[in-house]
Steps between C-alpha positions, in 0.01 A plus 500: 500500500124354427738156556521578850190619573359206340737284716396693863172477403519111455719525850241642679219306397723188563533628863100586537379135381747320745432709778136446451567113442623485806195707722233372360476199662491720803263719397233257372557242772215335705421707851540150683794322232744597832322373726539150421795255607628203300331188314378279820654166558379205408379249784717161570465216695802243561434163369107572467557544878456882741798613648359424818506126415797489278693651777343309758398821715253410761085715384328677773143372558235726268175524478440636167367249310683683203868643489792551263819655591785602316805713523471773243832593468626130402213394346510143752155359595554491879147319613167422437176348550188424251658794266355349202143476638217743386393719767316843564708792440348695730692864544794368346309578176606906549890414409346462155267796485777683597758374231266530211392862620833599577639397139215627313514911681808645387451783727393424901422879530219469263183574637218281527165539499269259709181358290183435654486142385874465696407616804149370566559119390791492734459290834759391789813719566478902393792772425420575929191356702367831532607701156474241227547610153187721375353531182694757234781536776834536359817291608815486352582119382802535728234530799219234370864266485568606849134403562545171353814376710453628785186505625379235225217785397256310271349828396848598390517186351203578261575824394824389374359247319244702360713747393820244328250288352187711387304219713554260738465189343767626206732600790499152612549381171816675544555348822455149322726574224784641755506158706539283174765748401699472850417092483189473770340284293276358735384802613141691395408854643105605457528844701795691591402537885541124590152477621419151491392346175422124448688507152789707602778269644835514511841287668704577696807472274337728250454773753873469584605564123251812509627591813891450376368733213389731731868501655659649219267844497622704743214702524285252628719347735540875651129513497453178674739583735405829654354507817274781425409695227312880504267550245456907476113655492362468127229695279237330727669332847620830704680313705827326560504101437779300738505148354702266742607167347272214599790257462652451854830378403526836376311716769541425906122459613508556879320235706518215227748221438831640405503424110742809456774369259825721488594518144172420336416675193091366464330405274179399568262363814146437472220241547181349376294248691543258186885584424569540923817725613703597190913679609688546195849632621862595379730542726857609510809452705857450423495587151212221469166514415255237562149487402234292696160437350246400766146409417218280681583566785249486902503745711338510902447821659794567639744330187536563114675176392582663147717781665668155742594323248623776284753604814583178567587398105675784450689502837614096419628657147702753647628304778654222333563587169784820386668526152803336505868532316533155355803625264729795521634682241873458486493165687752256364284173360731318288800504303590354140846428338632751294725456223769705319517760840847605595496491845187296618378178413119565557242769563276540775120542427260743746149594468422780311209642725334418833212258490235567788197303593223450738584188756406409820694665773662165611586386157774245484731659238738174561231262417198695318740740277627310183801681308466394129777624239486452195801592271449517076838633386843412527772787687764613271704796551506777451192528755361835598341576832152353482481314238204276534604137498163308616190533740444458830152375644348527847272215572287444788428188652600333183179629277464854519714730314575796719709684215763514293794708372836473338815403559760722420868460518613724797823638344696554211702244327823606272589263209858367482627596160741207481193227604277681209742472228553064592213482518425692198764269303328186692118597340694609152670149489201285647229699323310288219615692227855495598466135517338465182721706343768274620325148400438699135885603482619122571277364294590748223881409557413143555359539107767722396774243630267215311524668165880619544595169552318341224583789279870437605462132410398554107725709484758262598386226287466729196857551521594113544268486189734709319 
């Protein structure tokens, strides 16, 4: 009896430790761990070259005097112009500020409080032109975010920093480390505003891998987004704040240029007069997302070239370019000679998944698509229904490796019992140690004959002795 109490004892405490194994990691996960989608892709050019060129796709004039584009989803570097160069970040600085406060506050509904220091050193663009951000005023970091990417508040902008990094110049710190971490190496923050600074520079290039960072947190890009964002009345504003999203691919602005862009999701437009008209924009259409970093760019009174060039990029990427099925699961590529198969004589090879890419919409699949199959075993029943037999590689224009997958044999294949057992006898009698066996027994007997004979022959002569 104290046996089996022992024993439900141990059962139940068994039960209690998995159980709790398995909700902890739910219970003691980050606020913002779900909020995140996968590991970003890496940028790639074809032969050293842009898509653009590789493909031979005809560039829209731009202004800019610094752009990179790339499609997001693919990871293929579409276009661009002086990326490499170092520039002034101007606004485009924010998409930083944002990523290092966002990862740092756990909880967006945590209130804070405004400092003094914050709020008086700030200059250029407030929380609203007539209710900036007051001294001891509490916001939630959700709000001061919403600040930050829509309106590009550089009083938000400060209090964030103040509050993540104790001070400003350790929050940049933190900026600094983030863009080594992501690979802008060429890039140096001094404030988290983008006010201009002589020493703070960035490229191009750099501010698309922050950007492409930036991507992959949802929050953000639903931040950067939004049209409009209300800030409820705090412990000192009484009033209502309506932040409208200076971007205008995001917002309609009546009596302006139409810069409206259906499907884009932000992130960032500003300007400096030393970094000129900064539009950092994702876009998405067709289950693709492109990403067009604009910097450097003129504008006249009636014309923001950054917000031009950034339609017209993005338009040429989405016009002649779509992801493409280059191989189809299923689809018969080769076939190999099988041997020992009762009925059939070989074995038909198919791909083992689909193989997609992005190509230019009048791709020559006859003359740019190359089929290459390579096969590293022989076929020998019995076969079972997709057994892998090789590889199959999709190559464009002769250099670029769109993908790969296997080459499975499309059916079953049943061994002929009669082929198996000749051909078992054929291996047993033309296997080495058959045949050295063989050479050893003749040799033996070719001895033992020797010595019988001679043996034989004394023998013979003993008794003529006699």
């Amino acid at each position: 009896m104290k046996t089996d109490k022992i024993f439900s004892y141990f059962k139940k405490s068994l039960s209690f430790t998995v159980m709790l194994s398995i909700l902890l990691p739910f219970l003691f996960a980050s606020v913002n761990a779900d909020e995140t989608k996968s590991t970003p892709k890496t940028f790639k050019y074809y032969d050293s070259k842009t898509f653009f060129d590789f493909a031979e796709i005809e560039c829209p004039e731009t202004d800019a005097g610094n752009i990179f584009v790339a499609n997001i989803t693919t990871g293929d570097v579409m276009f661009e112009k002086d990326a490499q160069m170092l520039i002034f970040p101007a606004s485009t600085v924010k998409i930083m500020t944002a990523i290092v406060a966002y990862e740092s506050i756990p909880d967006l509904d945590v209130l804070i409080y405004a400092s003094e220091k914050a709020v008086k050193k700030t200059t250029g663009t407030k929380l609203t032109p007539t209710r900036p951000i007051k001294a001891d005023e509490g916001l939630s970091a959700r709000d001061l975010l919403y600040g930050l990417l829509v309106t590009g508040a550089n009083d938000a902008a400060n209090v964030l920093s103040e509050y993540v990094g104790g001070t400003e110049e350790n929050f940049v710190e933190m900026m600094n480390a983030k863009a080594k971490e992501i690979g802008a190496k060429n890039t140096t923050f001094k404030n988290p505003t983008g006010l201009h600074h002589p020493d703070m520079t960035t490229t191009a290039y750099d501010m698309a891998l922050i950007s492409n960072y930036a991507y992959y947190i949802n929050d953000i890009v639903k931040m950067a987004g939004s049209t409009n964002h209300t800030i409820e009345e705090t412990n000192i504003t009484k009033h209502r704040r309506s932040l409208y999203n200076r971007n205008r691919m995001i917002r309609r602005v009546e009596g302006e240029t139409n810069y409206f862009y259906k499907g884009a999701l932000g992130l960032s437009a500003g300007s400096t007069p030393e970094g000129g008209n900064c539009v950092i924009a994702i876009a998405e259409k067709s289950g693709q997302t492109y990403l067009a970093v604009v910097m450097n760019a003129d504008s006249t009174p009636t014309e923001n070239f950054a917000y031009s060039d950034a339609k017209n990029l993005l338009n040429t990427c989405f016009d002649n370019f779509s992801v493409q099925k280059v191989a189809k699961s299923g689809d018969i590529h080769h076939e190999i000679p099988v041997s020992l198969a009762a009925n059939v004589d070989h074995v038909i090879l198919h791909a083992a998944k689909d193989i997609s890419a992005l190509l230019p919409n009048d791709v020559d699949m006859e003359k740019d698509i190359l089929l290459k199959k390579l096969v590293y075993s022989d076929a020998v029943a019995p076969i079972y229904a997709n057994q892998i037999f090789g590889e199959l590689e999709v190559v464009y224009k002769g250099t670029i490796t769109l993908g790969k997958t296997e080459l499975a044999a499309g059916n079953a294949v049943d061994r002929s019992n009669l082929l198996y057992f000749l051909n078992a006898l054929r291996r047993f009698f033309t296997s080495p140690w058959f045949i050295t066996a063989f050479i050893t027994a003749i040799i033996l007997f070719t001895i033992y004959c020797f010595l019988y004979y001679k043996a034989l022959k004394n023998k013979k002569g003993y008794r003529r002795y006699k």
